[in-house]
ROZA-968291 format. One record per residue (C-alpha): residue in one letter; x, y, z. Coordinates in steps of 0.001 Angstrom, whole numbers, plus 524288, in hexadecimal, padded with zeros to 5 digits. Each point is the difference from the previous one (the first is absolute). Layout:
<rs>
aXYZ/...
</rs>
This chain:
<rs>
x90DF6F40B39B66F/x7F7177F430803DC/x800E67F1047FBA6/x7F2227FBEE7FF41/x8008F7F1738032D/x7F3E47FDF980847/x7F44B7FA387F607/x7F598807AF8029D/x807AD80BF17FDC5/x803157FB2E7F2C7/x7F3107FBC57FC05/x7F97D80CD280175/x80BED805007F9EE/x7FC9F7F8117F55E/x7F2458079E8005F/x8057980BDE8009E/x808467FF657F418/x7F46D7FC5C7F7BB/x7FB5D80F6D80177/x80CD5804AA7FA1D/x7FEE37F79A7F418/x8071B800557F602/x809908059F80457/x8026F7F61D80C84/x7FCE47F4B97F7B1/x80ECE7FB0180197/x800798019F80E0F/x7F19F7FA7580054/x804E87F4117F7CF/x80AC17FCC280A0D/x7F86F803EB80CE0/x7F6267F58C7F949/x80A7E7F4167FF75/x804CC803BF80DB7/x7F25E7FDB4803C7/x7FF227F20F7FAEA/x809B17F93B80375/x80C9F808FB7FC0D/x805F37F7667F7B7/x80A7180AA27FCD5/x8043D803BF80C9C/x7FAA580CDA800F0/x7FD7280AEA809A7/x7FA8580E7D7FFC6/x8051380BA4804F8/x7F72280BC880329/x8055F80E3780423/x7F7157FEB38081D/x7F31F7F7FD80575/x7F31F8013E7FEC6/x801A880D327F7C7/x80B397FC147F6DF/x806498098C7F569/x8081F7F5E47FAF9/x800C17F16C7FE88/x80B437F7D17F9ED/x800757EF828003C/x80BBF7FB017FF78/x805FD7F1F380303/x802A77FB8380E58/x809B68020A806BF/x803EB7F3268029D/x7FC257FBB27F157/x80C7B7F8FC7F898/x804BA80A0C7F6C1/x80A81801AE7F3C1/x8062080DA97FE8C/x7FEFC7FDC17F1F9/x7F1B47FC197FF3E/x7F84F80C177FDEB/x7F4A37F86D7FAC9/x7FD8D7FB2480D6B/x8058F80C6C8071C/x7F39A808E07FD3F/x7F9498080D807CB/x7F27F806A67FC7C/x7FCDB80C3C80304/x7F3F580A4C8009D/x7FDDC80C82807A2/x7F6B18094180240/x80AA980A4E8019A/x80D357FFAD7FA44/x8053F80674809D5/x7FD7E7F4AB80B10/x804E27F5977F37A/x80C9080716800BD/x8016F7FF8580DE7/x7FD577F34A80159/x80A957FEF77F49C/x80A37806AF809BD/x7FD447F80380AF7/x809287F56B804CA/x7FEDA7F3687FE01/x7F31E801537F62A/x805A87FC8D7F330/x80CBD7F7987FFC4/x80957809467F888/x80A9A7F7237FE95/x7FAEA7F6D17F674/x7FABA801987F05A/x7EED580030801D2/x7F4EC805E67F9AB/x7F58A809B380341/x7F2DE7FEB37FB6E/x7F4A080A4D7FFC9/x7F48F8083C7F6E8/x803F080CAA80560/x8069180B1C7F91E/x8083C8040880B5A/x805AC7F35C8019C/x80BB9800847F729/x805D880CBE803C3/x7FDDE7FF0680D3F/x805DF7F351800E6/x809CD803087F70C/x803BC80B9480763/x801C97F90F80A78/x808327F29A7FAD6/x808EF80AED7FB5E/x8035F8046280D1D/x8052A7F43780288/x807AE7FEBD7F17B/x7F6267F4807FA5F/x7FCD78007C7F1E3/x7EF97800557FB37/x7FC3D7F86B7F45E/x7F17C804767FD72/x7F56B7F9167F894/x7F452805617FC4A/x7F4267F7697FC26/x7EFFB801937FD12/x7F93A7FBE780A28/x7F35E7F6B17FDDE/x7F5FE7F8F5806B7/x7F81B7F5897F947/x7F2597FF7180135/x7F9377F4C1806E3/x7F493800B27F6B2/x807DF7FD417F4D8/x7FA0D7F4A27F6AD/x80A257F17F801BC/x802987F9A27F27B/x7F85A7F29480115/x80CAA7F7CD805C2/x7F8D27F1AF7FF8D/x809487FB917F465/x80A38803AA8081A/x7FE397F84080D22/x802787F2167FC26/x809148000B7F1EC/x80A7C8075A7FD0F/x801A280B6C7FF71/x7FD1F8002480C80/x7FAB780A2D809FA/x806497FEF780D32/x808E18073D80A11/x811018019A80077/x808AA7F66C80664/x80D6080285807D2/x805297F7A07F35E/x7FBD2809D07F737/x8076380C42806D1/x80DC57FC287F625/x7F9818055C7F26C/x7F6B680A1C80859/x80DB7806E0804E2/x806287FEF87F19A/x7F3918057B7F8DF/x7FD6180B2D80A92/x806C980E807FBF9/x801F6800C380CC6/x806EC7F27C8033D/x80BE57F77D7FC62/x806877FF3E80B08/x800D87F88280CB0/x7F95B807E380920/x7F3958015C7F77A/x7FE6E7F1F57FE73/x7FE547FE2080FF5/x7F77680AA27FE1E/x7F7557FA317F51F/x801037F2A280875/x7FBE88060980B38/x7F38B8089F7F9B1/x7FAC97F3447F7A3/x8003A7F8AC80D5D/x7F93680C268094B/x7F6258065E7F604/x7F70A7FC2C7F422/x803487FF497F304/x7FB217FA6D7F529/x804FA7F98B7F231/x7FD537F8AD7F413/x808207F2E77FCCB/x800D07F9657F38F/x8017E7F0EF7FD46/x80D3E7FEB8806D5/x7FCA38065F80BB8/x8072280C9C7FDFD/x7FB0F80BBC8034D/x7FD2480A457F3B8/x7F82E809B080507/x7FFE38060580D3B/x7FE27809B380C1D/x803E38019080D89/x7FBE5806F680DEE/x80A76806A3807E2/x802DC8032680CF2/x7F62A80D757FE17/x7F4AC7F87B7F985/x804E5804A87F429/x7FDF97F8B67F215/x80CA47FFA17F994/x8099E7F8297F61C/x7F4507FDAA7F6E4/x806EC7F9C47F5C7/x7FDD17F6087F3F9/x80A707FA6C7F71A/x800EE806277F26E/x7FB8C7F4347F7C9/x7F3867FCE780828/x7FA3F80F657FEB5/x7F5068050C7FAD0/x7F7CD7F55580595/x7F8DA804A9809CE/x80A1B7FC6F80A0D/x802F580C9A80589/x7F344803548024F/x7F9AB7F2F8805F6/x80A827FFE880B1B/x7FEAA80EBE803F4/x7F1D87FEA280245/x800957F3FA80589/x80AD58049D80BE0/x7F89580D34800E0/x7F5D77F600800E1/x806037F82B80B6E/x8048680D5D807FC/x7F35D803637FF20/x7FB457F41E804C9/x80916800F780B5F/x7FB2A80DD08023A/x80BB28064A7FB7F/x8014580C147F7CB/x802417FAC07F0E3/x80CA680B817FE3C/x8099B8009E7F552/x80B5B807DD7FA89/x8032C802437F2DA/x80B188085D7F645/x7FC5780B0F7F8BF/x806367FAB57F681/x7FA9E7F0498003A/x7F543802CD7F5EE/x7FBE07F1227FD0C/x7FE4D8007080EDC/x7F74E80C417FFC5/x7F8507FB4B7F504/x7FDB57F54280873/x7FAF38071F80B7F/x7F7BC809127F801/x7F95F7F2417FA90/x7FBEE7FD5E80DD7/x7FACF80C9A80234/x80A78801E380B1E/x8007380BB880797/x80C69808ED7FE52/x802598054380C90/x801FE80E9D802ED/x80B637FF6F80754/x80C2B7F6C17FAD0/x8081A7F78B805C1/x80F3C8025180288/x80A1E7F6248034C/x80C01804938066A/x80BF07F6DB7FF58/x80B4A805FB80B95/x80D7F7FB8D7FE8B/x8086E8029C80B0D/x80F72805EE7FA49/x804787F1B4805DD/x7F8D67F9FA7F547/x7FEAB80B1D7F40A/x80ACD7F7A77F902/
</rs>
């Protein structure tokens, strides 16, 4: 096992991971963040340098963490053989065992291998299986010029705004995800639409993979256009940034899909799965 903390390692890392894609595009997303500034307080482990099997980013070390805040407590993984992912798995001092986190990858190996392994050491697996996109950079904006001066408005996601994000996201509603939302809004892009008062009613986000996610508009202000306008236009600004434009989404979201499909995005090959690892300290 290697840390990779010297820059020009990670950069052609970063180059590297581009020949893998899709399947690296996680990794890629968070080797790409490290790389500009870190705002998330990253680092990369290899199996092994310059010829790596395996690669998983994970936060520092030294980073402030909650036990409780798997949001934050994510690593990302992809291999080119399972078998050096699992050893790096079994390795001491890789992944912190003792607290509730998440594993991220677009590998098919990646649930029962890590599953296999968190059960070795009695932690429970909660698996989530999504569709796996990527926008397209060609894709045509809606004209946004009534948008930039009167409401509603076209603009980006405030710290102020993280409250209703947290009790509108499936995923939210509690303490540690609100930190979370706080601290994505105020590292990565994102992008929403406000209406006369100032309030947010249509919306996405980047996380801490380059991901687009928490794409969201309140019920009454649908089937405007809303949804739509502030995809492309973050897909738009990761582009811009020359990030990958990536996004997850359920089988079973179909307004989301029909979405997608609208903006001729690309349904990946591989899908993305989400491991959340509770520790028995913590199952209750």
């Amino acid at each position: 096992m290697q840390v990779l903390n010297c820059s020009t390692k990670l950069l052609i890392l970063e180059k590297m991971l581009k020949s893998h894609f899709p399947e690296s595009l996680k990794v890629y997303g968070a080797v790409m963040n490290i790389n500009r500034g870190n705002p998330f307080q990253k680092e990369v482990v290899v199996d092994s340098w310059p010829d790596f099997k395996a690669v998983i980013t994970r936060r520092q070390k030294e980073a402030e963490t909650d036990n409780l805040d798997h949001y934050t407590n994510a690593y990302a993984v992809f291999y080119k053989d399972v078998r050096a992912y699992q050893q790096l798995l079994e390795e001491r001092d890789v992944i912190n065992w003792d607290q509730v986190f998440q594993i991220q990858g677009l590998q098919s190996e990646l649930y029962d291998v890590s599953k296999a392994v968190a059960n070795s050491k009695q932690l429970g697996v909660k698996l989530t299986s999504f569709k796996a996109v990527h926008l397209s950079p060609h894709s045509t904006l809606p004209d946004t010029s009534s948008l930039m001066s009167s409401p509603p408005r076209l603009t980006y996601l405030s710290v102020t705004d993280a409250d209703l994000l947290n009790r509108t996201w499936s995923r939210g509603g509690n303490e540690q995800c609100l930190q979370y939302i706080k601290n994505l809004i105020s590292c990565f892009p994102s992008v929403c639409v406000r209406d006369d008062k100032g309030n947010p009613v249509s919306w996405s986000l980047t996380d801490q993979f380059a991901t687009m996610c928490h794409g969201y508009t309140l019920p009454e202000y649908r089937r405007k256009g809303y949804s739509r306008l502030v995809a492309l236009t973050l897909a738009r600004k990761l582009q811009s940034r020359g990030f990958p434009s990536q996004g997850n989404v359920l089988d079973d979201n179909l307004a989301s899909i029909s979405l997608l499909k609208s903006v001729h995005a690309e349904f990946l090959p591989c899908r993305f799965h989400r491991l959340i690892l509770t520790p028995a300290a913590f199952s209750g």
